[in-house]
Each structure stands twice: as C-alpha cells, then as structure tokens.
C-alpha positions as CSV (number, residue, x, y, z in Angstrom):
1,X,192.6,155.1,-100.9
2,X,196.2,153.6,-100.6
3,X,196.6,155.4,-97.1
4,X,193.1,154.2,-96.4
5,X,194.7,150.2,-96.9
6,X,197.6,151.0,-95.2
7,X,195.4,151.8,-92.3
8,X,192.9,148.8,-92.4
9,X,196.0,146.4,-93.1
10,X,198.2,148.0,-89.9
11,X,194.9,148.0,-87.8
12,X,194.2,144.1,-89.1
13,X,197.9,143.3,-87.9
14,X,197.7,145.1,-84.7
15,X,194.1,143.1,-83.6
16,X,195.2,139.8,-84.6
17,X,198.6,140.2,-82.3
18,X,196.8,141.8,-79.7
19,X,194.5,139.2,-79.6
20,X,196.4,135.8,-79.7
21,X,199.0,137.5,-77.4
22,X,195.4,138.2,-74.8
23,X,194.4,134.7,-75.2
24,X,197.5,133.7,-73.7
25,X,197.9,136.0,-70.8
26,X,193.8,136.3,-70.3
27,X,193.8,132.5,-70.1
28,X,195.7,131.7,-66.7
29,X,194.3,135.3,-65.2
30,X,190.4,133.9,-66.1
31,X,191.1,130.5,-64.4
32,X,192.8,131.7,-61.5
33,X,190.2,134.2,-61.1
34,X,187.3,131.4,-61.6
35,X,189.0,129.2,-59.2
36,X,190.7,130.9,-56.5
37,X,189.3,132.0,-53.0
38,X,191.9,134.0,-51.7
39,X,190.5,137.6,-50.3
40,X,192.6,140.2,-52.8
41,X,190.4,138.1,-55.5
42,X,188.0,141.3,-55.6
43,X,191.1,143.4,-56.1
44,X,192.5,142.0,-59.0
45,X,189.2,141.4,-61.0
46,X,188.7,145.1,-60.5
47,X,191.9,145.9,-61.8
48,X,191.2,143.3,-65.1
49,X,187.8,145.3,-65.1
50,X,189.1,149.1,-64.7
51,X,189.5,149.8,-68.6
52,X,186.1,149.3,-68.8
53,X,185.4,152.3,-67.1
54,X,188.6,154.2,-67.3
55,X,188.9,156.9,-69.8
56,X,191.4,155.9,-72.4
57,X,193.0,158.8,-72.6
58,X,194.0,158.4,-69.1
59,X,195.2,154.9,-69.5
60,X,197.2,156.4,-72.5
61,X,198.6,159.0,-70.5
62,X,200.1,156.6,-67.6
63,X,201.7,154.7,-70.3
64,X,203.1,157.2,-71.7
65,X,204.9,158.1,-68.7
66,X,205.6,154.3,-67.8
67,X,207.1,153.7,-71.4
68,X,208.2,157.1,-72.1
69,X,212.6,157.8,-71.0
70,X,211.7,158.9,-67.8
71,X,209.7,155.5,-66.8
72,X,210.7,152.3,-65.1
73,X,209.3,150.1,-68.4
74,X,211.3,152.9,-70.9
75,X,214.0,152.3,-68.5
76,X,214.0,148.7,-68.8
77,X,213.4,148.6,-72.9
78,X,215.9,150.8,-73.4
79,X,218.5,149.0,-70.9
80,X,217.9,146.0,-72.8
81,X,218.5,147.4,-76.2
82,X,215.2,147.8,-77.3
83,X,214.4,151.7,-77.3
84,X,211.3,153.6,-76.2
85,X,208.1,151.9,-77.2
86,X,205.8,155.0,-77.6
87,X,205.3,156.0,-81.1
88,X,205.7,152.3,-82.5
89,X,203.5,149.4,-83.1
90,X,204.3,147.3,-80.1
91,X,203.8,150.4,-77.7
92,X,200.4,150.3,-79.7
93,X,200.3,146.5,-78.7
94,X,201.0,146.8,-75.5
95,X,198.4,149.7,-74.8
96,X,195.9,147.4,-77.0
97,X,196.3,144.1,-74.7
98,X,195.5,146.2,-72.2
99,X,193.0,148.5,-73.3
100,X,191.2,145.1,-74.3
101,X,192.0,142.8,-71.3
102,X,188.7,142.7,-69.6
103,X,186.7,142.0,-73.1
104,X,189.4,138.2,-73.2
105,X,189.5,137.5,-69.2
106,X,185.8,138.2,-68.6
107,X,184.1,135.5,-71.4
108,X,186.7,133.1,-70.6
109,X,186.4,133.4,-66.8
110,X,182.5,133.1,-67.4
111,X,183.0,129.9,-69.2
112,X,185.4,128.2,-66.4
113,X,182.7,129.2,-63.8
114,X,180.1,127.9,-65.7
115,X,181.8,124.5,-65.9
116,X,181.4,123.6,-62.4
117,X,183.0,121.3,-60.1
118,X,181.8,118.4,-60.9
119,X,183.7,117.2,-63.9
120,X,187.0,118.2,-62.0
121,X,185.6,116.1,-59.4
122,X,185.1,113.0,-61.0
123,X,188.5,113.5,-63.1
124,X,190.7,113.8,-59.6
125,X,189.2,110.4,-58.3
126,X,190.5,108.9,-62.0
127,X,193.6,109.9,-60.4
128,X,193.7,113.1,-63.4
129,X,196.5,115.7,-62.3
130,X,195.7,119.5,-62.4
131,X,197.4,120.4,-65.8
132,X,195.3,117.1,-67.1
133,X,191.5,118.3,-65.8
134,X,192.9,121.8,-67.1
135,X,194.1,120.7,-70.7
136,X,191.4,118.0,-70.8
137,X,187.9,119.3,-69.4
138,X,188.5,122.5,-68.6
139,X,189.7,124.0,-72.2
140,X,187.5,121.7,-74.3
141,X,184.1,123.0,-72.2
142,X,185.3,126.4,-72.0
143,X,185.6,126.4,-76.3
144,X,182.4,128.9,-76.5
145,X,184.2,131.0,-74.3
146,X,187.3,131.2,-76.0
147,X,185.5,131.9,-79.5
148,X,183.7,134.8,-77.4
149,X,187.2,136.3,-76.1
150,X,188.7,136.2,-79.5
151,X,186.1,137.5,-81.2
152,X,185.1,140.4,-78.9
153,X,189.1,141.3,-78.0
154,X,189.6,141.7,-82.0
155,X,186.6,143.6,-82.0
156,X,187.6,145.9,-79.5
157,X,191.1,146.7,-80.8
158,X,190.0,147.3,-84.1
159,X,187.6,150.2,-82.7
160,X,190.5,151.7,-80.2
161,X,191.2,155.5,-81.0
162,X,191.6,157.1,-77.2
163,X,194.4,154.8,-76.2
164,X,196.5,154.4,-79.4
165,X,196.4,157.8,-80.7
166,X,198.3,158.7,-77.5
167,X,200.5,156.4,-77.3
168,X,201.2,155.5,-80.8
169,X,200.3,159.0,-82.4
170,X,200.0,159.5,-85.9
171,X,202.6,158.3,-88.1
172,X,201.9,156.8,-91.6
173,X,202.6,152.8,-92.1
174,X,203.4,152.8,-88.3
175,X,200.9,153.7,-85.9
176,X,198.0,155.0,-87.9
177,X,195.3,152.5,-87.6
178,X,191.2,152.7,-88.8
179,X,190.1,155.1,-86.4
180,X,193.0,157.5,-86.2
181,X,192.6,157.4,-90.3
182,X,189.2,158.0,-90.3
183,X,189.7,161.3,-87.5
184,X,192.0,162.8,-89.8
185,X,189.8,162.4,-92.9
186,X,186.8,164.7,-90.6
187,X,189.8,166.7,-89.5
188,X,190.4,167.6,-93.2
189,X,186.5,167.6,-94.3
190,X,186.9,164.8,-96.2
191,X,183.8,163.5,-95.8
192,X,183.6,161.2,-98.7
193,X,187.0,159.0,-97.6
194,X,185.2,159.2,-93.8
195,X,181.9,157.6,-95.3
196,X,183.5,154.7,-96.8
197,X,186.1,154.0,-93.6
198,X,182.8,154.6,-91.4
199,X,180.7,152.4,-93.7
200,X,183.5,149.6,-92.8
201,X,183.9,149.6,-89.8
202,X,179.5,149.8,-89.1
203,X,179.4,146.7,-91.7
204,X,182.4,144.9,-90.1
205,X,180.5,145.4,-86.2
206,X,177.6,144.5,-87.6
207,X,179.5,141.1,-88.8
208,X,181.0,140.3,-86.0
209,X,178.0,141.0,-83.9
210,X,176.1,138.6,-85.9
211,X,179.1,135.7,-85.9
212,X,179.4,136.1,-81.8
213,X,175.2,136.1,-81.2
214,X,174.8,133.1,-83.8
215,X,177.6,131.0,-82.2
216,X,176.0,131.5,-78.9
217,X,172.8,130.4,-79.9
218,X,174.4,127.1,-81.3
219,X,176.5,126.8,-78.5
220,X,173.7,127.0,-76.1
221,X,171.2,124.7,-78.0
222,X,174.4,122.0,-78.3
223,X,174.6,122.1,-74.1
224,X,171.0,122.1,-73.5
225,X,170.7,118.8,-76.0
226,X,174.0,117.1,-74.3
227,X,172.3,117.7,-71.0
C-alpha cells in the first residue's frame, strides 16, 4: 500500500507540473494558431495534433534518443550542468507536456475562435493595445476554455503509461507513477493491489468526466442568457 501512495503522490506531482507548465506554453501556441493566417498554419496545428495519433512508444523512443548522451537536448543538459534527463521526473515532464500538448492547445484555441472579432474590434477603436484586448477580452471569454485545458491536460497525464515508462522507466519514488504501478501489480498477479489502483483511477475519470461536462453545461447556459 505505501508503494501504492508513493505512486498516486509522484503521479499527482507530475500532472499538476505538467499542467500549469502546458497552460503556459499552450496559451501563446492556441492564440497564434486562432489568429494567424500565415500558410505553414496547417503545419504546425498538425504537429500540436500528432500525439494524438502517434503511438507513444514511438514518441518515447525519439526522446530518448533526443535526451539520451548521444542527443543534441542530452548534449545541451548535460553542457549546462544539468545531466541526462531520462530516468528522472523532469525527463517524465518533459515527455508529459508533450505527450499532452494537443489535449491544452486544442480547448483553448477553440475558445479564442469562438470569441470572434468583434469584441477586438470595438476594443481597437477605444484605442485598446494588443496585450490589452489579449489580457482583457480575450482571456476573461476564453475562461471555459482554460477550465477545459486544465482539466483534460491533468487528466491525460495522470493516465500516461506508453510515454513515461520509456522515458522515465521504473524506479521507486522517482519515475513510477499510477499506471506503471498498477502494470507491475498484473506483472506479479497481484490482482488484488491492481483492483484497487484500477478502481481509482475508473472512479477519478469518472470524476473528472462529470466536473468537465457539468461546467460546460453551465458555461454554455451563462453565454446563451448573456446573449
């Protein structure tokens, strides 16, 4: 049971820094991505997109070799004193954020769509700046998106196993989250330590399944009544 904490507590960690740290890099990517033109635009939203479809053991292979002595990012970590980050919790972070990037940058470039160009047009002849109509219409009407990207992204790297037990293997207190805990319980035909992490994780989906579709509803009935 103590290794079965350990796991949920590492796994808790690793979602909530994963997260806030894809809030922040999915924000600027959704907006430029809901705003821009330019023709490459198709390119890089299928590049945000491709772990959706991309095996992730493949994704943990690449980085792997990226990270790994032999790559330009190893190179770089270890140049700047920071060792290799395979096998630790930020190499898990960094597969995680993007393992989990299109489940952020997808809700929240929804949302900035969905605004329109209206309210940006009426802000601009108030003689509002582009960090003002960003900071104040964009972010305040995009709020339903960024509950949606927080909630799903947290989701999604609490359920990771592909990606994280390749690049972060299986070490105790380190890098074994949930899943990779709840593989070796099968592994070992411990069926009664893999009912009760399985029963978590199915009740905490469930949870967060209901919080996401509830909050929609009220965020959709509160538009609708303002408009």
């Amino acid at each position: 049971m103590d290794e079965n904490l350990a796991a949920i507590a590492l796994t808790l960690r690793l979602a909530t820094t994963v997260t806030l740290l894809l809030l922040l890099i999915g924000t600027p990517i959704a907006w430029w991505l809901a705003r821009t033109r330019v023709w490459f635009r198709g390119a890089v939203a299928a590049v945000v997109a491709l772990p959706l479809v991309l095996p992730p053991t493949v994704l943990g292979f690449y980085l792997l070799l990226l990270m790994g002595p032999n790559g330009p990012v190893g190179a770089l970590t270890e140049s700047l004193g920071l060792g290799l980050l395979p096998f630790t919790f930020w190499g898990l972070v960094v597969a995680s954020c993007l393992y989990s990037l299109p489940f952020v940058v997808q809700p929240l470039q929804n949302a900035f769509e969905a605004i329109g160009e209206r309210p940006f047009e009426i802000a601009a002849t108030l003689r509002a700046g582009p960090w003002d109509r960003f900071f104040t219409i964009a972010l305040p009407l995009a709020k339903p998106g960024f509950v949606t990207a927080a909630i799903l992204g947290f989701a999604h790297t609490v359920g990771e196993f592909g990606v994280v037990l390749m690049v972060g293997g299986n070490i105790p207190g380190a890098t074994r989250v949930v899943s990779v805990q709840l593989y070796d319980h099968v592994e070992a035909l411990d069926y009664a330590q893999a009912h009760w992490l399985s029963a978590s994780l199915v009740l905490f989906s469930f949870l967060v399944l209901v919080v996401l579709y509830t909050f929609n509803r009220r965020a959709s009935s509160s538009f609708r009544l303002r408009g």
